[in-house]
KEMI-824715 format. One record per residue (C-alpha): residue in three letters; x, y, z. Coordinates in nm, 4 decimals. Each point is the difference from the previous one (the first is absolute). Example, Ala and Ser with C-alpha at 12.3 -4.5 7.8 and 13.67 -1.06 7.14 Angstrom:
# KEMI-824715
<pt residuo="ALA" east="1.2300" north="-0.4500" up="0.7800"/>
<pt residuo="SER" east="0.1370" north="0.3440" up="-0.0660"/>
This chain:
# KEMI-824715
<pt residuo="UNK" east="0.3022" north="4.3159" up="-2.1733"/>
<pt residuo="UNK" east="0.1687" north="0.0659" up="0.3272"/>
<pt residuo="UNK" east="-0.3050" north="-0.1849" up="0.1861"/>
<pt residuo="UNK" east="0.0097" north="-0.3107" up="-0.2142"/>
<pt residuo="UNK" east="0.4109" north="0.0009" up="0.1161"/>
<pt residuo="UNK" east="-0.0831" north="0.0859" up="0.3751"/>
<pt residuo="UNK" east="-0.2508" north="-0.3165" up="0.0129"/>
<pt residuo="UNK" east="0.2235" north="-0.2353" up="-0.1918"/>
<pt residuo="UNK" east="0.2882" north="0.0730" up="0.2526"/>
<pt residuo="UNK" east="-0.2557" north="-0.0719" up="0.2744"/>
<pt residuo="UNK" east="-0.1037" north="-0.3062" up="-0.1389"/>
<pt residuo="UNK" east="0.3781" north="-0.1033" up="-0.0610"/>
<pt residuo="UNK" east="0.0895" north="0.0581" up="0.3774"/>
<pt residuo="UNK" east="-0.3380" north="-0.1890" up="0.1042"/>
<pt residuo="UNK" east="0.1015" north="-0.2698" up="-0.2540"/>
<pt residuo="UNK" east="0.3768" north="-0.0114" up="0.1530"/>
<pt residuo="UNK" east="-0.1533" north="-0.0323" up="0.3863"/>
<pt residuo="UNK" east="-0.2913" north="-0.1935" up="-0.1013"/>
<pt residuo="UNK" east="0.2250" north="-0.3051" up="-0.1758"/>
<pt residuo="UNK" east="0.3488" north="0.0211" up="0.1401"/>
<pt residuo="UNK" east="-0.0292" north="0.1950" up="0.3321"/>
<pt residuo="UNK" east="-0.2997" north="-0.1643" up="0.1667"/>
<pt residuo="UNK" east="0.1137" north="-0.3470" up="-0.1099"/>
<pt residuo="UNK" east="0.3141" north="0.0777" up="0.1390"/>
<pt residuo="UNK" east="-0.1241" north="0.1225" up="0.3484"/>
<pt residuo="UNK" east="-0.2577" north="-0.3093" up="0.0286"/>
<pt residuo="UNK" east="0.2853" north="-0.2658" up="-0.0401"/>
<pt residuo="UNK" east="0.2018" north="0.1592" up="0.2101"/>
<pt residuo="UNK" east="-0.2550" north="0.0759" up="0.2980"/>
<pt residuo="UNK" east="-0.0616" north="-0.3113" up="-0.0609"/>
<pt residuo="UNK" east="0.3730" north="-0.1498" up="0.0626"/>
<pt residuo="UNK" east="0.0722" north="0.2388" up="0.2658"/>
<pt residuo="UNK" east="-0.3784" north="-0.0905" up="0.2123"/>
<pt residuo="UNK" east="0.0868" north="-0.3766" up="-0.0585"/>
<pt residuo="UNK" east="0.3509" north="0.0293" up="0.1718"/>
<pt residuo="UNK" east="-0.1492" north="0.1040" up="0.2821"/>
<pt residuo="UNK" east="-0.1052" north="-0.3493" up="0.1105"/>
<pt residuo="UNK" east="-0.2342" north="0.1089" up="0.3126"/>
<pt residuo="UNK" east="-0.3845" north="-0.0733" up="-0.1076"/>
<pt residuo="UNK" east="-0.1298" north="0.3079" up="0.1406"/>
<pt residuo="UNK" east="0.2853" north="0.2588" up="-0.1612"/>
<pt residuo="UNK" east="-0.1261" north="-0.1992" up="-0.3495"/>
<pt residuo="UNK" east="-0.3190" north="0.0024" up="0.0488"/>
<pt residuo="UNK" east="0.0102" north="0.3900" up="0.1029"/>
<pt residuo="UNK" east="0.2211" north="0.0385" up="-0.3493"/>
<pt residuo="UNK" east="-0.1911" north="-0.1805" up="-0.2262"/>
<pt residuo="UNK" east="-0.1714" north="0.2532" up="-0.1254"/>
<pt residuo="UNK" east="0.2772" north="0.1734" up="-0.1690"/>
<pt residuo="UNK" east="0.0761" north="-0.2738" up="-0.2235"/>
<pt residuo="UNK" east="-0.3700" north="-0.0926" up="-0.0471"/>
<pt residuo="UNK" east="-0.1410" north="0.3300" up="-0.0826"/>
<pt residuo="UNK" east="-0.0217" north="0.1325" up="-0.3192"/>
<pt residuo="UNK" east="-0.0901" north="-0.2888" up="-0.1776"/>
<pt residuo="UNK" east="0.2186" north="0.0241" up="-0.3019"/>
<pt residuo="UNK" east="0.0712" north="-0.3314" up="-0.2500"/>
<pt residuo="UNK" east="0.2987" north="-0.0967" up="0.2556"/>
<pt residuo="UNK" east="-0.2750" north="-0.0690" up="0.2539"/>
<pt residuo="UNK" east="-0.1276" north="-0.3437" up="-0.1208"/>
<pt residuo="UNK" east="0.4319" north="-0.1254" up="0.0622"/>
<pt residuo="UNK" east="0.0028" north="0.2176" up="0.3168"/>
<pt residuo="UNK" east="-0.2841" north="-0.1346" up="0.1422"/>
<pt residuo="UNK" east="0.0769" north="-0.3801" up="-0.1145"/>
<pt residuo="UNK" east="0.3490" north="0.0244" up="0.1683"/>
<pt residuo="UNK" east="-0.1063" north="0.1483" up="0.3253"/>
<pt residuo="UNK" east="-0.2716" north="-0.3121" up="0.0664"/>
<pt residuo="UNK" east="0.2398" north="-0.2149" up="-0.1245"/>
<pt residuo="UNK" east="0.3160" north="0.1063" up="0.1929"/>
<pt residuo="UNK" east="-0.3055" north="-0.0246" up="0.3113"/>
<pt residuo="UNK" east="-0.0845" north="-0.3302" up="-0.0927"/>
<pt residuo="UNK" east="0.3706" north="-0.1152" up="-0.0383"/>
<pt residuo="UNK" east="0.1154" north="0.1286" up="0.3125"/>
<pt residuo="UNK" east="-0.3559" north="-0.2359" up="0.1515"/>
<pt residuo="UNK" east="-0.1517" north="0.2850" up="0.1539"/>
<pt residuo="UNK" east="-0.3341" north="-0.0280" up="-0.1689"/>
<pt residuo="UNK" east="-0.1836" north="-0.1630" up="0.2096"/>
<pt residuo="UNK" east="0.1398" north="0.0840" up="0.3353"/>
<pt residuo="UNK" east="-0.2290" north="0.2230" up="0.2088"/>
<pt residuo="UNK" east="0.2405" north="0.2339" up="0.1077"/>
<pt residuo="UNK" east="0.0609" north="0.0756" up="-0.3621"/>
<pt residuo="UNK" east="-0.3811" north="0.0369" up="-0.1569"/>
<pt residuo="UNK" east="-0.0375" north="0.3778" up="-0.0547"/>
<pt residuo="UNK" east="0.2954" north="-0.0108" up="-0.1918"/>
<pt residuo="UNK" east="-0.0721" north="-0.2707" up="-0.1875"/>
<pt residuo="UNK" east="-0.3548" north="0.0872" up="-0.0874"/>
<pt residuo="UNK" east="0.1455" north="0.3406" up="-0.0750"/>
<pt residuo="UNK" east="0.2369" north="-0.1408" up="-0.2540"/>
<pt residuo="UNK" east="-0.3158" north="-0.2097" up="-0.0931"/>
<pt residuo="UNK" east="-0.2523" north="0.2417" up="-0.0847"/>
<pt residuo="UNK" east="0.3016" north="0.1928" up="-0.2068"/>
<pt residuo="UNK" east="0.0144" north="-0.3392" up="-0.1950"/>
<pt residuo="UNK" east="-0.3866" north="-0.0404" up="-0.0477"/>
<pt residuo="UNK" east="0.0272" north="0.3303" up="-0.1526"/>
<pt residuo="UNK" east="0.2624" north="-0.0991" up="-0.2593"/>
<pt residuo="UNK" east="-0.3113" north="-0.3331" up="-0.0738"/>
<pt residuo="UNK" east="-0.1937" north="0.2833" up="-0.0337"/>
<pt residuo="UNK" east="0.1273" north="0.2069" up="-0.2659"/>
<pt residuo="UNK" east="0.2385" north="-0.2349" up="-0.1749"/>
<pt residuo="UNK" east="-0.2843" north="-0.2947" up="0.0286"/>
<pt residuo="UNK" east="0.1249" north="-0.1289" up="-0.3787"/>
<pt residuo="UNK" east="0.3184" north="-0.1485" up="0.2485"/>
<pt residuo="UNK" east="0.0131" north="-0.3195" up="0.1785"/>
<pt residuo="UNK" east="0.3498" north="0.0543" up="0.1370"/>
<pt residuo="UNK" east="-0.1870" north="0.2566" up="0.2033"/>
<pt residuo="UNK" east="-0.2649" north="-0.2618" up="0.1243"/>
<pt residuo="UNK" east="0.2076" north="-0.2518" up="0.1040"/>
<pt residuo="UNK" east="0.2307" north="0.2005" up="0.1814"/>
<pt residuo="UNK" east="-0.3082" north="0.1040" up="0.1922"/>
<pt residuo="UNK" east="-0.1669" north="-0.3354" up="0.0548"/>
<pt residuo="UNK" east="0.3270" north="-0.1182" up="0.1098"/>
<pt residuo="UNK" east="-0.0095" north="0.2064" up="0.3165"/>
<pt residuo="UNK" east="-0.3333" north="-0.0021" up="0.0503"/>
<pt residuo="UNK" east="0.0303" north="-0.4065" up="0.0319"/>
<pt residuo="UNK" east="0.2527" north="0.0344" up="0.2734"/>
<pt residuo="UNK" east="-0.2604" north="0.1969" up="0.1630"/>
<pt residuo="UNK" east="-0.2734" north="-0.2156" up="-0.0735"/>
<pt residuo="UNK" east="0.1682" north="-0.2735" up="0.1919"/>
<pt residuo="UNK" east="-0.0703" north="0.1606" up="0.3054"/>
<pt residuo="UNK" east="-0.3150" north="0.1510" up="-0.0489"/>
<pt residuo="UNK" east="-0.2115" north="-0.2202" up="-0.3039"/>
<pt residuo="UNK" east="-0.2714" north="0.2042" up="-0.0661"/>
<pt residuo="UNK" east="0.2903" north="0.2115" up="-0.2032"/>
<pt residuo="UNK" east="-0.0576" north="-0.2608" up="-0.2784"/>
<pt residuo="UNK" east="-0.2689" north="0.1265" up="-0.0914"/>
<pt residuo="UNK" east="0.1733" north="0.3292" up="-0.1037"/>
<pt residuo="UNK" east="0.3331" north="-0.1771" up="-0.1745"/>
<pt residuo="UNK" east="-0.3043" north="-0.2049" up="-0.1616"/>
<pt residuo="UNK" east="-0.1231" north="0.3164" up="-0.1924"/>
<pt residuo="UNK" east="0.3891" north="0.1251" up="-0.0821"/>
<pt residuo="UNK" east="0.0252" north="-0.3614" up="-0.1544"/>
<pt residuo="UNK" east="-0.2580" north="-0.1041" up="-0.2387"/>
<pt residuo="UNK" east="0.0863" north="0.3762" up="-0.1405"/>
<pt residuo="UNK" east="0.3358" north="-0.0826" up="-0.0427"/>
<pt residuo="UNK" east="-0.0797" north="-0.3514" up="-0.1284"/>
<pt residuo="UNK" east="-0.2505" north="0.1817" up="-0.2742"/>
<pt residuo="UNK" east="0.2936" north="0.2189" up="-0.1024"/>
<pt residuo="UNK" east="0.2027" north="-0.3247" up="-0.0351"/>
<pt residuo="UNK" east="-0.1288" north="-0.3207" up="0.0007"/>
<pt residuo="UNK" east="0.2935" north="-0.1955" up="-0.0495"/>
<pt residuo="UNK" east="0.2254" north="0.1113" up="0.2193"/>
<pt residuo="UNK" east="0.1068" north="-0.2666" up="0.2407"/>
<pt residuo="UNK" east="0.0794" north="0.2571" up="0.3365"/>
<pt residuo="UNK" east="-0.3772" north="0.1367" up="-0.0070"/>
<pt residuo="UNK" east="-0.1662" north="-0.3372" up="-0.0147"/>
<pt residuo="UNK" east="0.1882" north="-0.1259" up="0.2929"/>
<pt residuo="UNK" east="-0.0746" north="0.3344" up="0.1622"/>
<pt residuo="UNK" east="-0.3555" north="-0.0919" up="-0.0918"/>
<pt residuo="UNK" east="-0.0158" north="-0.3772" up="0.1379"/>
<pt residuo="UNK" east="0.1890" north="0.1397" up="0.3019"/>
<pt residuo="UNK" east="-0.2631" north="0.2370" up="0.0951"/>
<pt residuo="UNK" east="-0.3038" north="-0.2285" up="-0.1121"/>
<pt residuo="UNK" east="0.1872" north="-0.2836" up="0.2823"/>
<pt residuo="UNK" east="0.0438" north="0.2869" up="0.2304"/>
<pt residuo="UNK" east="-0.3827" north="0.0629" up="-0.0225"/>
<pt residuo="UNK" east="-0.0532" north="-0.3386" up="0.0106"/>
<pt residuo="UNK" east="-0.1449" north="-0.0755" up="-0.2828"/>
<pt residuo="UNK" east="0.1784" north="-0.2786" up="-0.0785"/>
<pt residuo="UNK" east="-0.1877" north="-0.1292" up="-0.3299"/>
<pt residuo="UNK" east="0.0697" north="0.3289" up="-0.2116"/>
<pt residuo="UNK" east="0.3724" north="0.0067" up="0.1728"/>
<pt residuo="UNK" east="0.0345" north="-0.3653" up="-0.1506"/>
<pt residuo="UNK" east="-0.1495" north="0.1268" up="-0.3287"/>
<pt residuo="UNK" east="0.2321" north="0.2963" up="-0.0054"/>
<pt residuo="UNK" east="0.2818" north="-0.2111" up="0.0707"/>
<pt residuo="UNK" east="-0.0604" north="-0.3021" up="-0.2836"/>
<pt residuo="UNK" east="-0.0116" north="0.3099" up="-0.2143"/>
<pt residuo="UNK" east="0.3636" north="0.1544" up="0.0754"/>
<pt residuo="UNK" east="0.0916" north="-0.3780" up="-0.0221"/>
<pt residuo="UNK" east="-0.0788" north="-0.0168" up="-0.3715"/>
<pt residuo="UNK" east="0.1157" north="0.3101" up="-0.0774"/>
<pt residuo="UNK" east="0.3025" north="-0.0371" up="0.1431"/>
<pt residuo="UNK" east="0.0139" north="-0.3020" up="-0.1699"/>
<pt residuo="UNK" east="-0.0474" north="0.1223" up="-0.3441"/>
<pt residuo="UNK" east="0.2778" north="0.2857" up="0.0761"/>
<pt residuo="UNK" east="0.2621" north="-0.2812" up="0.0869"/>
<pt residuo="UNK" east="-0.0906" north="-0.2049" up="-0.3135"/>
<pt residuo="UNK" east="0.0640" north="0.3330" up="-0.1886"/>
<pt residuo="UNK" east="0.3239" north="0.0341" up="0.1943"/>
<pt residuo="UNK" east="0.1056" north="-0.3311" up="-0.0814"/>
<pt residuo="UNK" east="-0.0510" north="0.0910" up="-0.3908"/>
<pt residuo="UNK" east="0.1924" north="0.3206" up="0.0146"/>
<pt residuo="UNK" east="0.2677" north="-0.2149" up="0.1567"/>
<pt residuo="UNK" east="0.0100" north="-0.2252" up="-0.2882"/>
<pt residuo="UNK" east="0.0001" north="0.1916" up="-0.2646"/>
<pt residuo="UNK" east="-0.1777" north="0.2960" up="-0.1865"/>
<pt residuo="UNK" east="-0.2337" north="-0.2943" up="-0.2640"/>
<pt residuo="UNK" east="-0.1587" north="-0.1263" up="0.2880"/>
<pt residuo="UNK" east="-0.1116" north="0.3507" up="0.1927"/>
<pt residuo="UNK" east="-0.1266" north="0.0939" up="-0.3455"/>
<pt residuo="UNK" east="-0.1919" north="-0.3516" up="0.0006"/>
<pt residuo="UNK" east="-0.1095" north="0.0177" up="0.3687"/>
<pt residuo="UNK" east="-0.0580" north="0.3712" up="0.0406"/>
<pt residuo="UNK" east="-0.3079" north="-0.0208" up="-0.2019"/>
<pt residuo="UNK" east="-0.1359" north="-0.3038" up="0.1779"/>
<pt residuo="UNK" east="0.0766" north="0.0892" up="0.3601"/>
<pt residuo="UNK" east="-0.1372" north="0.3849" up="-0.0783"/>
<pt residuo="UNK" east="-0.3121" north="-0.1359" up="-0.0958"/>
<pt residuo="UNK" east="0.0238" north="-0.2456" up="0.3243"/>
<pt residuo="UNK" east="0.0315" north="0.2832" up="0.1824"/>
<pt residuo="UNK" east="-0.3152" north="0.1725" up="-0.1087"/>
């Protein structure tokens, strides 16, 4: 009786910090770090928006490369241990939401910048993008992710491969635009045609 009660108040107040408190704390740690705007005063209080990883992290994590990238500090030297720290918290999120290529590209995005600097970082964005081309084959932002890299590493044949390939795809997509702008008789006409194109 009174045990079952105790423990199902306990797991109510875990239930209230674990989903509404935390969340709460990580975005705004997170807000309050960004403001600060001096690389080593973020860097130093990172960690209290990165740590625990709760389901918030994956948009956390995406926004603080991203706001990085934006403001062009990945890759500028002065800038790196940030950067890779905001990185690594991103190659996490790959790692246990892998089913996501938002996540990858994100990722391989910065990583390129890097890469033009230093190229034997291809090789690494090379691995983030044929996973993230496996998850979704079709989508036009990985492939030219993909042929970027492959020129990057100069290999130049599969980059031209790659490439053709997001040409016809992104072919096919603007013949299915052109339908839906037309009309609803001929998406239903070219839907099945171009889907089996794009197979």
């Amino acid at each position: 009786g009174s045990t079952a009660a105790v423990a199902s108040i306990l797991f109510l107040f875990y239930s209230l910090y674990s989903y509404n408190y935390l969340l709460a704390h990580e975005a705004i740690q997170f807000r309050d770090v960004m403001k600060l705007k001096v690389g080593e005063k973020i860097f130093s209080g990172a960690d209290t928006f990165l740590v625990p990883y709760t389901f918030m992290q994956s948009e956390i994590r995406g926004k603080f490369i991203e706001i990085l990238y934006d403001s062009h500090l990945v890759g500028k030297k002065g800038f790196e241990p940030l950067v890779y720290k905001a990185l690594h918290a991103l190659e996490e999120v790959v790692a246990r939401e892998s089913y996501e290529p938002r996540h990858y590209s994100r990722l391989i995005e910065s990583y390129n910048e890097i890469a033009k600097e230093d190229s034997s970082i291809y090789a690494k964005t090379e691995v983030f993008a044929r996973q993230a081309v496996a998850l979704s084959p079709k989508r036009q932002g990985l492939l030219s992710h993909l042929a970027f890299i492959l020129a990057g590493g100069e290999r130049y044949d599969e980059a031209i491969a790659t490439a053709k390939e997001l040409e016809r795809i992104t072919a096919l997509f603007n013949r299915l635009d052109l339908a839906a702008a037309q009309g609803i008789a001929p998406v239903v006409d070219d839907f099945g045609a171009i889907n089996a194109q794009l197979a």
